[in-house]
DOKOLPA-491560 format. One line per field, with one value per residue (C-alpha): residue in three letters; x, y, z. Coordinates in pm, whole numbers, plus 50000, padded with zeros to 5 digits. Layout:
! DOKOLPA-491560
residuo (ALA/...)
X (X/...)
Y (Y/...)
Z (Z/...)
***
This chain:
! DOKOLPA-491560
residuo (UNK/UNK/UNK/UNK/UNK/UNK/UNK/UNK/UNK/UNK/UNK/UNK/UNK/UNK/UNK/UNK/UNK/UNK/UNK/UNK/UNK/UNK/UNK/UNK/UNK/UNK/UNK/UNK/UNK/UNK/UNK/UNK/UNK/UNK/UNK/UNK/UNK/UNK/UNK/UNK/UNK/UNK/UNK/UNK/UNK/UNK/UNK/UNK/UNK/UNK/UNK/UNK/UNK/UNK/UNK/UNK/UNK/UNK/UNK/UNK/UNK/UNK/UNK/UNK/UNK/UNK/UNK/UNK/UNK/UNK/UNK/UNK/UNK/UNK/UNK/UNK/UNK/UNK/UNK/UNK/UNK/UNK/UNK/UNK/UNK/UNK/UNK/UNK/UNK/UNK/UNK/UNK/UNK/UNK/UNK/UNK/UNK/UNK/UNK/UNK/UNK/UNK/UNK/UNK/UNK/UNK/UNK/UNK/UNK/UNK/UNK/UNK/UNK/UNK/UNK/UNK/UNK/UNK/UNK/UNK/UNK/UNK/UNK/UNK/UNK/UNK/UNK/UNK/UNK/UNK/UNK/UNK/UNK/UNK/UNK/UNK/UNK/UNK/UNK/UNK/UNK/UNK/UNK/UNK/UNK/UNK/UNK/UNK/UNK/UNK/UNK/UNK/UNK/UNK/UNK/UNK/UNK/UNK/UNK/UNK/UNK/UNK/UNK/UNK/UNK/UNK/UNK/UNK/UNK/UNK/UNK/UNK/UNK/UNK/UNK/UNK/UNK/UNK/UNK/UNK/UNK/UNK/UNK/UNK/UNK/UNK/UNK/UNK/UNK/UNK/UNK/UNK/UNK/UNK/UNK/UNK/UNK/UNK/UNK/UNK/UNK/UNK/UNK/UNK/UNK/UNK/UNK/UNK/UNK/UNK/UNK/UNK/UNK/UNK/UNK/UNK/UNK/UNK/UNK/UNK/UNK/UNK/UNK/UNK/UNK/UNK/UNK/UNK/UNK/UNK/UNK/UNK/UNK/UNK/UNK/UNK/UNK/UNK/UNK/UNK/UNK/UNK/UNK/UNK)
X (50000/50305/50586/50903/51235/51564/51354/51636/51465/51735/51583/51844/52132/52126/52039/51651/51676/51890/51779/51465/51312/51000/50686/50343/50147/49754/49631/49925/50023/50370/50560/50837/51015/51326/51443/51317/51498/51536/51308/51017/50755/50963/50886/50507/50505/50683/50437/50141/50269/50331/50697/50859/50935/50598/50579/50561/50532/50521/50773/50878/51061/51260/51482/51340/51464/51326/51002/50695/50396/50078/49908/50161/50089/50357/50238/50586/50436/50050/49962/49870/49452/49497/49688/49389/49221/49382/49282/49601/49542/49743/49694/49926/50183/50056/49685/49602/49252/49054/49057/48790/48552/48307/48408/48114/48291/48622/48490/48317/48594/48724/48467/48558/48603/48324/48012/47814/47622/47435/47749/47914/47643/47690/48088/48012/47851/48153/48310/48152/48131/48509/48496/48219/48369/48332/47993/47917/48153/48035/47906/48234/48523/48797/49089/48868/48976/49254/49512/49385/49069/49217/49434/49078/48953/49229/49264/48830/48866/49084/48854/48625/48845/48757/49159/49250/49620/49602/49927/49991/50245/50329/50018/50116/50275/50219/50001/49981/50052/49690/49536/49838/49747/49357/49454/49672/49386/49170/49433/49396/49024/49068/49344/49086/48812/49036/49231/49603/49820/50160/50228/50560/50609/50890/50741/50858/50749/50382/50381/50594/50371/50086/50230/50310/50644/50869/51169/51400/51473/51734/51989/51784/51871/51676/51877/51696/51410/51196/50952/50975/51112/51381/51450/51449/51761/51936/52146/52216/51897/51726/51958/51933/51598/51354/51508/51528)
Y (50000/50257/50213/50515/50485/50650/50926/51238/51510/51798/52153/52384/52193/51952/51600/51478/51173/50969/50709/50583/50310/50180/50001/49883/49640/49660/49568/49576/49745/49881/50070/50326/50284/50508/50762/51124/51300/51032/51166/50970/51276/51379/51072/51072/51503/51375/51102/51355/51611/51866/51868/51864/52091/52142/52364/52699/52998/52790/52775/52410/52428/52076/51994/51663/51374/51003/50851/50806/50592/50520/50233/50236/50636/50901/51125/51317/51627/51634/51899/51805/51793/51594/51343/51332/51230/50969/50821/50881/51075/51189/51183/51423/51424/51592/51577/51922/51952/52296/52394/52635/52384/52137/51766/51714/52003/51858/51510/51678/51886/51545/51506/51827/51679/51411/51440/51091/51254/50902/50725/51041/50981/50548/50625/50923/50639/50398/50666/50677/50348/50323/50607/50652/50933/51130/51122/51203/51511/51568/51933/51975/52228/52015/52197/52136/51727/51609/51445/51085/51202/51423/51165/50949/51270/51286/50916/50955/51289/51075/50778/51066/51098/50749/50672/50412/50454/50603/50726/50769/50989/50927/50823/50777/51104/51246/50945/50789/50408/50316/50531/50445/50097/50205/50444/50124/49924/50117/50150/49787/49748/50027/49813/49492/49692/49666/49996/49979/50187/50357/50405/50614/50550/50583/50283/49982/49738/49823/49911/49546/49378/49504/49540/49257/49395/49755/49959/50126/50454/50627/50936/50973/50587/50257/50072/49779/49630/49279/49134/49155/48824/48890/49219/49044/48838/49120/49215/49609/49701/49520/49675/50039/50071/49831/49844/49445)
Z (50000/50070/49939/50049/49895/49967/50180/50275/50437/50518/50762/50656/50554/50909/50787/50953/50738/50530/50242/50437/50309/50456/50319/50444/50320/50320/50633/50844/51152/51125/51405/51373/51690/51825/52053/52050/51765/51585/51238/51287/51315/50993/50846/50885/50807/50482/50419/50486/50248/50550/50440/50102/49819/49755/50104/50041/50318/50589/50887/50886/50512/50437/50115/50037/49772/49766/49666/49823/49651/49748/49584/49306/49244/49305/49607/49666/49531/49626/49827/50179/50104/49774/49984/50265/49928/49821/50195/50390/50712/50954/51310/51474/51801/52106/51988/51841/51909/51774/52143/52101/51956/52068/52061/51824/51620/51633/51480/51226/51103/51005/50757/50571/50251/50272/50118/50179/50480/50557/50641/50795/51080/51020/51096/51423/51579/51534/51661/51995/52043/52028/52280/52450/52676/52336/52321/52702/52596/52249/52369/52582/52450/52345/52546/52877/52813/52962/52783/52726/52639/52350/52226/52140/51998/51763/51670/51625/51394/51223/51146/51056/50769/50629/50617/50374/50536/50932/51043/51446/51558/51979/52051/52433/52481/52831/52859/53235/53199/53271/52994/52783/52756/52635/52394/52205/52296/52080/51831/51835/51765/51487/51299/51351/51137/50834/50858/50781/51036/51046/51406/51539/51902/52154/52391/52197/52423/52356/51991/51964/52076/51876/51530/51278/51226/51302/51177/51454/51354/51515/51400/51054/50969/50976/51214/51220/51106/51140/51394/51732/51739/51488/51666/52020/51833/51802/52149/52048/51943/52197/52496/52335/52183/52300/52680/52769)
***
């Protein structure tokens, strides 16, 4: 389903990352794993069109080179809406809510380029019965949630989106271990419905043992990739990165 190739993403001549080359099959669950700085938000900003040489006037400007395709189509120069299009959608780090806006509001916002209103209202319903804390809230403004809470308003805006391709950034960010394990739980059950997912995550232990197979990212390089079997094999990576 995604296919990137030699990825090199440079911010003003320093070096984010360096002939990346990832893929996902349809229906997977793949995890970026690594250590903060490492490129993976790059990778996914990339991905989403947010970076790249089609970004004009905006502050986060990036040299890119490489190849990104998308079922066998060329996406490295869509603009960022024409790649929500195409069905990949981007689920950002630290939430970013509309803060000002309702719950309600914030799900519908993901809609913004839908037009089959029936199953707009078939898929808000899926959405609260993932989370139904979101609809006891729906009226609620969405900076008055605390931080789990936001994190399943952004991963439901998301489905919103009808993603074809749903890429996670640091889902458990700030996350207390308790509503950490949730949030992946419903990650889970979101991956069962048929959605394929690109998830970045600093907690490998967690995103191991959910996804079919990772790539350890680390210094703008792919370190290391395989299942967590294969990577359990592997003493270095398994001492610096997945901390056993």
């Amino acid at each position: 389903m995604l296919e990137v190739n030699d990825l090199t993403v440079q911010y003003d001549g320093a070096m984010a990352l360096n002939n990346v080359s990832i893929n996902v099959e349809k229906g997977e669950l793949v995890a970026v794993l690594g250590p903060n700085g490492a490129g993976k938000s790059t990778l996914l900003k990339t991905i989403s069109g947010i970076l790249g040489q089609f970004q004009r006037g905006r502050s986060e400007r990036a040299k890119v080179s490489g190849t990104i395709l998308f079922e066998k189509e060329m996406i490295n120069k869509l603009s960022p809406s024409n790649i929500v299009k195409k069905g990949i959608i981007h689920c950002p780090e630290r939430r970013r809510p509309f803060p000002e806006m309702s719950v309600l509001e914030n799900l519908m916002m993901g809609t913004y380029l839908r037009k089959d209103k029936d199953q707009i209202k078939q898929d808000l319903q899926r959405a609260y019965q993932l989370f139904p804390i979101l609809k006891e809230r729906k009226n609620q403004m969405a900076q008055t949630l605390s931080g789990g809470e936001q994190q399943m308003l952004a991963i439901a805006r998301s489905l919103m989106s009808k993603p074809k391709l749903l890429t996670i950034d640091e889902p458990s960010l700030g996350l207390a271990p308790l509503i950490k394990q949730k949030v992946f739980e419903s990650i889970r059950e979101v991956w069962s419905s048929g959605i394929t997912i690109l998830l970045v995550e600093q907690d490998a232990n967690i995103s191991l043992n959910l996804a079919n197979r990772a790539y350890v990212l680390t210094h703008g390089i792919i370190a290391a990739q395989g299942t967590r079997e294969e990577l359990m094999k592997k003493d270095d990576i398994r001492e610096m990165y997945i901390g056993i």
